[in-house]
DRENDOGU-972049 format. One record per residue (C-alpha): residue in three letters; chain; x, y, z. Coordinates in steps of 0.05 Angstrom, whole numbers. Example, Ala and Ser with C-alpha at 12.3 -4.5 7.8 and 13.67 -1.06 7.14 Angstrom:
{"ALA" "A" {246 -90 156}}
{"SER" "A" {273 -21 143}}
This chain:
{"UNK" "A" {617 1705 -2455}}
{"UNK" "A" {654 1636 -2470}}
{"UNK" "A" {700 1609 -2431}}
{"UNK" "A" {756 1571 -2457}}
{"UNK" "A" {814 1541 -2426}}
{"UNK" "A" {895 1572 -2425}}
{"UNK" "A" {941 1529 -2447}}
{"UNK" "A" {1024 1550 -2436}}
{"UNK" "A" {1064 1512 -2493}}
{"UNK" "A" {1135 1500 -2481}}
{"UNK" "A" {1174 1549 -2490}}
{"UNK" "A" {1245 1562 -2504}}
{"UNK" "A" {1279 1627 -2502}}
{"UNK" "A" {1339 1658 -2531}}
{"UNK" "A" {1359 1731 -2511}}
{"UNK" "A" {1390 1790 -2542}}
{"UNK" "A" {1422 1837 -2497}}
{"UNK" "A" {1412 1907 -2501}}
{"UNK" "A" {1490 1916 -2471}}
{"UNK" "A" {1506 1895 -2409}}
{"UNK" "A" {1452 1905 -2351}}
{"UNK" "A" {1471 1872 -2289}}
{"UNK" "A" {1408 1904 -2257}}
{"UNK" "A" {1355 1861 -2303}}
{"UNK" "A" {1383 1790 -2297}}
{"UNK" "A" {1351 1738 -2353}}
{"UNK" "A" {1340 1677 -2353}}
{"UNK" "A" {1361 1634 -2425}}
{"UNK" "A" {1327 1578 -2448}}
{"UNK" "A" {1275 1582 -2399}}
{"UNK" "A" {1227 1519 -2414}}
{"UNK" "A" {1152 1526 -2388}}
{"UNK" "A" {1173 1462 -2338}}
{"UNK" "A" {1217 1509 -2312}}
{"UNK" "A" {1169 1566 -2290}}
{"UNK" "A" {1144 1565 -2210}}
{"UNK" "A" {1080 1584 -2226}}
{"UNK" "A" {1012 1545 -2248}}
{"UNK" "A" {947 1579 -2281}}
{"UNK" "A" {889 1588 -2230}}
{"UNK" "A" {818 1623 -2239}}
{"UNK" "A" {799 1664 -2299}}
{"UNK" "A" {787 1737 -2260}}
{"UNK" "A" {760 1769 -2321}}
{"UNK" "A" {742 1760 -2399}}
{"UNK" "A" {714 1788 -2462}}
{"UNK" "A" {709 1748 -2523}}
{"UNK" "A" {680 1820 -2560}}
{"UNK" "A" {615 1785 -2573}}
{"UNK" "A" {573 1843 -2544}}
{"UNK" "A" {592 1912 -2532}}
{"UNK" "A" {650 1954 -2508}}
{"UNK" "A" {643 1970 -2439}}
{"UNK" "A" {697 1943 -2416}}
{"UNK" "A" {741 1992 -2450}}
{"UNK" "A" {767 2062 -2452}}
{"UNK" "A" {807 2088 -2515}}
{"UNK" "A" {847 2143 -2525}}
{"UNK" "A" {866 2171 -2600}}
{"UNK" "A" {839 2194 -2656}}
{"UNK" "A" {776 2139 -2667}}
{"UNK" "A" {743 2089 -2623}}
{"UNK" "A" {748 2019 -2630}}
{"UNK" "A" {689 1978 -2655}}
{"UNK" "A" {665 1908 -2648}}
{"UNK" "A" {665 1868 -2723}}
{"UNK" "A" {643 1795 -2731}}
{"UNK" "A" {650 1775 -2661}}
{"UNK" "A" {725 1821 -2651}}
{"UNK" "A" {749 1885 -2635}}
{"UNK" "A" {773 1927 -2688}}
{"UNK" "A" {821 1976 -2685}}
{"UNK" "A" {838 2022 -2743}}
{"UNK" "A" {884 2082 -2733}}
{"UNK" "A" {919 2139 -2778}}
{"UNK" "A" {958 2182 -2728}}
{"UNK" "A" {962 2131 -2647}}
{"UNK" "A" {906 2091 -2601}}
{"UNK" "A" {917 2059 -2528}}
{"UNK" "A" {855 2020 -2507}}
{"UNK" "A" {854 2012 -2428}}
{"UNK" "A" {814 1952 -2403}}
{"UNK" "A" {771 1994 -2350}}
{"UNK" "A" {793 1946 -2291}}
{"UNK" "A" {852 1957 -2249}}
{"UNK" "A" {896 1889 -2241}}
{"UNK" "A" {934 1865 -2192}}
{"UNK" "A" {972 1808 -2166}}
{"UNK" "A" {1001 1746 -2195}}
{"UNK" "A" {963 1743 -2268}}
{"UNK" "A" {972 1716 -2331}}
{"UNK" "A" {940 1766 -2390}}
{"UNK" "A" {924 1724 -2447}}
{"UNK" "A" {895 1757 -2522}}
{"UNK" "A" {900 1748 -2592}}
{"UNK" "A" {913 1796 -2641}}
{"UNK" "A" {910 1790 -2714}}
{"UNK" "A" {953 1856 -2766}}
{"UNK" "A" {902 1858 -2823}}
{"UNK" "A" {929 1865 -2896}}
{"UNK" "A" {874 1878 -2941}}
{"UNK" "A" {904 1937 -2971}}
{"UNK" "A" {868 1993 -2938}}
{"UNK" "A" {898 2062 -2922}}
{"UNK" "A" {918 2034 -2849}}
{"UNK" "A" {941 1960 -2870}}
{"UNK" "A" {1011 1970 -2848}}
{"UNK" "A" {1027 1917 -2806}}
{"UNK" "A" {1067 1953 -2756}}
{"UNK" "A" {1063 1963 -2667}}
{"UNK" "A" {1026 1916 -2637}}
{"UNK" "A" {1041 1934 -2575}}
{"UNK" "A" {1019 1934 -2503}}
{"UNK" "A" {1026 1969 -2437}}
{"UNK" "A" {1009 1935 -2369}}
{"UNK" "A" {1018 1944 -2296}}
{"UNK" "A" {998 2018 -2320}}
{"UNK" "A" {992 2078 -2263}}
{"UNK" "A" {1012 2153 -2266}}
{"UNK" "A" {1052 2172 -2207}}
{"UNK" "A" {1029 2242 -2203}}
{"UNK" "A" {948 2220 -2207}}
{"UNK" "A" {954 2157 -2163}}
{"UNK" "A" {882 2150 -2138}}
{"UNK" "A" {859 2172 -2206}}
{"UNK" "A" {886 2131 -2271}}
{"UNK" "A" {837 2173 -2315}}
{"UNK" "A" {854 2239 -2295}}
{"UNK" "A" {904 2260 -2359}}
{"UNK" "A" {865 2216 -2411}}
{"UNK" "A" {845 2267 -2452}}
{"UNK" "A" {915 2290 -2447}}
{"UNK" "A" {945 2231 -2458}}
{"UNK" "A" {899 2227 -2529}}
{"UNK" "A" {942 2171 -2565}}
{"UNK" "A" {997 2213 -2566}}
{"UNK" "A" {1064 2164 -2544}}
{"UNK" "A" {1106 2209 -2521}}
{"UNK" "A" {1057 2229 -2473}}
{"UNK" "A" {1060 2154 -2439}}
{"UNK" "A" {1134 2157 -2415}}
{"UNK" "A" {1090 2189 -2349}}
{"UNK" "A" {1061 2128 -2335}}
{"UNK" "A" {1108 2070 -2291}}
{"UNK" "A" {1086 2011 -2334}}
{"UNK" "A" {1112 1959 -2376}}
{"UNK" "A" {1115 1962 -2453}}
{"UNK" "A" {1134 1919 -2514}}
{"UNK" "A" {1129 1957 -2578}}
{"UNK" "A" {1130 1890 -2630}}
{"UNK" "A" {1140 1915 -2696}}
{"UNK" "A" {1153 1977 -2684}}
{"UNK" "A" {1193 2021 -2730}}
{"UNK" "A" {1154 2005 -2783}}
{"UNK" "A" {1162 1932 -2763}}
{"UNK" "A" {1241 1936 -2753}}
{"UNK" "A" {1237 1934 -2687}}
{"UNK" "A" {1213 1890 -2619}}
{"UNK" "A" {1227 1909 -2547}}
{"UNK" "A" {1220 1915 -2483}}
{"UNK" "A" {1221 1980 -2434}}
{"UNK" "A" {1206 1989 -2360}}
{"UNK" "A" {1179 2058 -2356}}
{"UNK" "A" {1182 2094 -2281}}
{"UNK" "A" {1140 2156 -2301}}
{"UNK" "A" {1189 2203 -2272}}
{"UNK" "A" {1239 2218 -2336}}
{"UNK" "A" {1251 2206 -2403}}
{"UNK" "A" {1231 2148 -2440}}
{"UNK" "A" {1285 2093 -2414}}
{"UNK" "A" {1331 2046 -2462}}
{"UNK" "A" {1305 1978 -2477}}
{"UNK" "A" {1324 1929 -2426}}
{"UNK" "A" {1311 1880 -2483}}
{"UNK" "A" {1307 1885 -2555}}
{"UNK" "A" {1318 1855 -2625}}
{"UNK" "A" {1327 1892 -2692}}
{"UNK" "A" {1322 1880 -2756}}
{"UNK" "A" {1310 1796 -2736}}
{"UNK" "A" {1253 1768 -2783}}
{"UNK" "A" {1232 1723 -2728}}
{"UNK" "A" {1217 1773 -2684}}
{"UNK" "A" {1167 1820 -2736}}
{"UNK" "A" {1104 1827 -2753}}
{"UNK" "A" {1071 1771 -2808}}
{"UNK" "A" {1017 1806 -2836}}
{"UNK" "A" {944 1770 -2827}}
{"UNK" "A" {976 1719 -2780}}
{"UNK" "A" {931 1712 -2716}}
{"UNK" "A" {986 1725 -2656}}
{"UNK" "A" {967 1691 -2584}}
{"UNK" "A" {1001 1733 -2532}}
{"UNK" "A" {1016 1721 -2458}}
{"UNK" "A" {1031 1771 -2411}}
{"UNK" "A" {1061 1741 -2345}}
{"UNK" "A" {1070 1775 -2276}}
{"UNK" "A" {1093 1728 -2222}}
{"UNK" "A" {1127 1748 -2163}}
{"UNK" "A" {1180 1794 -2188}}
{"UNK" "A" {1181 1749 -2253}}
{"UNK" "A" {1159 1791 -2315}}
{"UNK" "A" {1150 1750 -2378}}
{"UNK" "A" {1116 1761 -2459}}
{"UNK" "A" {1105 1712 -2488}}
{"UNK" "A" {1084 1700 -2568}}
{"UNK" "A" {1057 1647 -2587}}
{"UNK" "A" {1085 1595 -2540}}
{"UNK" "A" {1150 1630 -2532}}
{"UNK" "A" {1183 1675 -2496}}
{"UNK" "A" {1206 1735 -2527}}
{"UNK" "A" {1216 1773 -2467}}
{"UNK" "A" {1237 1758 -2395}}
{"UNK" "A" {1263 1802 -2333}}
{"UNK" "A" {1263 1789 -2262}}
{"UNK" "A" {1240 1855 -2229}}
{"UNK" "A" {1273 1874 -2157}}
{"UNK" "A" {1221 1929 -2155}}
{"UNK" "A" {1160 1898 -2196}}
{"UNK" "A" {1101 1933 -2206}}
{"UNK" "A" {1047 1896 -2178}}
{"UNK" "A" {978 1924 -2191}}
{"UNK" "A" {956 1972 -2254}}
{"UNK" "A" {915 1980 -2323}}
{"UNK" "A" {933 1938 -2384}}
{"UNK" "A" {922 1976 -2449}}
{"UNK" "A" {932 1951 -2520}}
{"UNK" "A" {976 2006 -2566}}
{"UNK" "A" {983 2018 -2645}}
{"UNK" "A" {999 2059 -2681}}
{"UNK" "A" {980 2082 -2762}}
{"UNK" "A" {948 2017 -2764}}
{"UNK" "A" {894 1955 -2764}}
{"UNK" "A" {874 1896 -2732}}
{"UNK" "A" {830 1856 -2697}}
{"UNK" "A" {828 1836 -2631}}
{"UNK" "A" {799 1769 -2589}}
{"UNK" "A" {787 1725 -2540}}
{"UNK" "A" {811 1782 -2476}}
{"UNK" "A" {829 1745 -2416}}
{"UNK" "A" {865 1744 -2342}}
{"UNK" "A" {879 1696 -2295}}
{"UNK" "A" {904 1689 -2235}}
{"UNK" "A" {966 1650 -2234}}
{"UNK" "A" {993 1604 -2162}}
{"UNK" "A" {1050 1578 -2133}}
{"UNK" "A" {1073 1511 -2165}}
């Protein structure tokens, strides 16, 4: 596998409240010279130039590598799980392209993400309600996780939950509607960034951040899984890397 080297853009942030929330604190206008951390070792990659080991899908097909990507088509939901359990301070870097070619699944819609993934009742065993869990999204408000759903609602939507695995699917702690710059552009090849730093939880789209929350109680170890929906796209360059102290 290639390696190639992460590079955090400046970035510049401007928040939308979803109400008042004195318990998630942001900050506005964050800059990357602002940030305490610094990008260390690469811990693990997959440029999709081989095979598929690495991952574990749940839904109605199975992903499959095309031209040097993965490729995920879906008519009903799919969550593909990178196999390895992460931990620590990490930065989780991908790209991810919506493809509109005008097939039955083109819809350019939910590319989203879970990460820092467990499930409270099965916490020695991550697997052990897969098949359960079979794509279905209702059935991951049991897992305490992260999650951005960008362009969900048919691409209406982007935001941001913290899910505890013990109720209901929470309220966005973060969120825009109906905001062009915030959607899905159809064929447009997304780099994402998905930072965990001491408390610090930040995603970040190409070079900016869209997201940001200081956690009191952040989780610090767990499976990242990518998440659509009645779509297509591809998927590249997969990697994570430990992130230090400044």
């Amino acid at each position: 596998m290639r390696i190639t080297t992460l590079i955090l853009l400046p970035l510049v942030v401007t928040v939308m409240t979803a109400g008042a929330d004195a318990l998630y604190p942001r900050i506005e206008h964050a800059t990357i010279e602002d940030q305490p951390y610094t990008v260390g070792e690469v811990l693990y990659e997959d440029d999709f130039s081989g095979n598929l080991l690495n991952w574990r899908a749940e839904g109605d097909i199975m992903p499959k590598i095309t031209e040097g990507r993965m490729e995920c088509e879906t008519q009903t939901g799919l969550t593909t799980w990178f196999k390895t359990k992460l931990s620590g301070d990490i930065v989780i870097e991908y790209e991810r392209q919506v493809w509109a070619g005008g097939g039955p699944n083109d819809h350019s819609r939910d590319v989203n993400c879970f990460w820092m993934a467990l499930d409270p009742t099965h916490p020695n065993d991550f697997w052990a309600r897969s098949n359960w869990r079979g794509g279905a999204f209702k059935n991951y408000a049991t897992l305490s996780q992260y999650y951005v759903g960008y362009g969900g609602g048919n691409n209406t939507t982007c935001r941001f939950r913290r899910y505890t695995g013990l109720e209901a699917p929470p309220p966005p702690i973060q969120h825009y509607d109906d905001n062009p710059h915030y959607m899905i552009v159809p064929s447009h090849t997304y780099k994402f960034q998905l930072v965990c730093f001491n408390g610090l939880v930040q995603y970040i789209r190409d070079g900016e951040i869209i997201f940001e929350l200081q956690d009191a109680d952040p989780y610090t170890e767990g499976y990242f899984g990518f998440r659509t929906v009645r779509n297509h796209e591809f998927i590249d360059n997969f990697k994570v890397r430990r992130l230090l102290a400044k």
